[in-house]
C-alpha positions as CSV (number, residue, x, y, z in Angstrom):
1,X,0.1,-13.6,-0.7
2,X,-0.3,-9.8,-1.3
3,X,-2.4,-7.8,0.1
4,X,-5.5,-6.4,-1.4
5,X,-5.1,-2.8,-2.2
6,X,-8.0,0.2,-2.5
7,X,-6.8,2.7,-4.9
8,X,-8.5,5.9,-5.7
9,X,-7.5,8.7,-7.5
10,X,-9.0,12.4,-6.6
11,X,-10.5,14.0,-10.0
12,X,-10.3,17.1,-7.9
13,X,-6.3,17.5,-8.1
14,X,-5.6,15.0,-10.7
15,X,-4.0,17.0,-13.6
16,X,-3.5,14.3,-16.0
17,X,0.6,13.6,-16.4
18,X,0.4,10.1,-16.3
19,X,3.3,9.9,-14.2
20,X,1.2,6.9,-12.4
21,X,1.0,5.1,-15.7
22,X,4.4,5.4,-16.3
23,X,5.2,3.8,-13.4
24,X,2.0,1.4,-12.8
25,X,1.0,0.4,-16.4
26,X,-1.4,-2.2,-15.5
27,X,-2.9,-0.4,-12.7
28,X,-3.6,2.6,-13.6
29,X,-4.5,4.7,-17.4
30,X,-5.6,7.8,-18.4
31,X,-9.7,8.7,-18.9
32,X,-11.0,10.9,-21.7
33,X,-10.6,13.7,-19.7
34,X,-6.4,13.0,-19.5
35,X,-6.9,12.1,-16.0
36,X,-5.7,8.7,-14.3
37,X,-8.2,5.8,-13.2
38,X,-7.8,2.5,-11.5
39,X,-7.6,-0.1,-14.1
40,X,-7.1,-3.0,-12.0
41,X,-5.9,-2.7,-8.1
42,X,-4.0,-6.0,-8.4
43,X,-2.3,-5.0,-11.8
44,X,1.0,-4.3,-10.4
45,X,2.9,-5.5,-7.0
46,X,2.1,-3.0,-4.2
47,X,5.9,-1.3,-4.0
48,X,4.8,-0.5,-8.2
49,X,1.9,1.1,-6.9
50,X,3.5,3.1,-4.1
51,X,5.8,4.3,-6.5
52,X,3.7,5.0,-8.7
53,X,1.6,6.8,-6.1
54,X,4.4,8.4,-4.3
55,X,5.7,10.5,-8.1
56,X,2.3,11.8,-8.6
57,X,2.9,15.6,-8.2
58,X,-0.3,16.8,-6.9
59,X,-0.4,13.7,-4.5
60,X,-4.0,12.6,-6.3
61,X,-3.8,9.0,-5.6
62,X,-4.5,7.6,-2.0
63,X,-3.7,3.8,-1.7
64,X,-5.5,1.9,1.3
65,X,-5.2,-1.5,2.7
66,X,-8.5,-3.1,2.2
67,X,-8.6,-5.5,4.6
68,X,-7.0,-3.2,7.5
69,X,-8.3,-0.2,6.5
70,X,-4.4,1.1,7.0
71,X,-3.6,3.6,4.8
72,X,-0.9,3.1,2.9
73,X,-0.1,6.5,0.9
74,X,0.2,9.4,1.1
C-alpha cells in the first residue's frame, strides 16, 4: 500500500513554471495566479511526486510523510 503523502507548495517562492505539472499531472495544477497547488496528494505514485518535486527550480514544494511525519523532500 502507498504511503500517504502531505504536499504543500510555498506561494512565497513558487514562480509558476509548472515544471511540477509536467511531471505530476494529477497531483498538482496551476492557480489563477500561475502558481502550482495540490490537486490530489494520491494523484500520482510517490517516486512521480518526488520527481516532480525534486525539478521545481526554486525548491517550492516540500513533500512529507503523513503518518511518520518524515520528510520526504527537499
Amino acid at each position: 500500500m502507498p504511503r500517504k503523502l502531505n504536499i504543500t507548495v510555498d506561494y512565497n517562492v513558487c514562480v509558476g513554471n509548472a515544471m511540477c505539472e509536467t511531471f505530476a499531472t494529477s497531483t498538482f495544477g496551476l492557480n489563477d495566479d500561475r502558481q502550482s497547488y495540490v490537486i490530489d496528494p494520491a494523484g500520482d505514485p510517490e517516486e512521480t511526486v518526488l520527481e516532480a518535486a525534486e525539478n521545481c527550480p526554486v525548491s517550492a514544494i516540500t513533500v512529507v510523510d503523513a503518518e511518520t511525519g518524515e520528510q520526504l523532500f527537499p
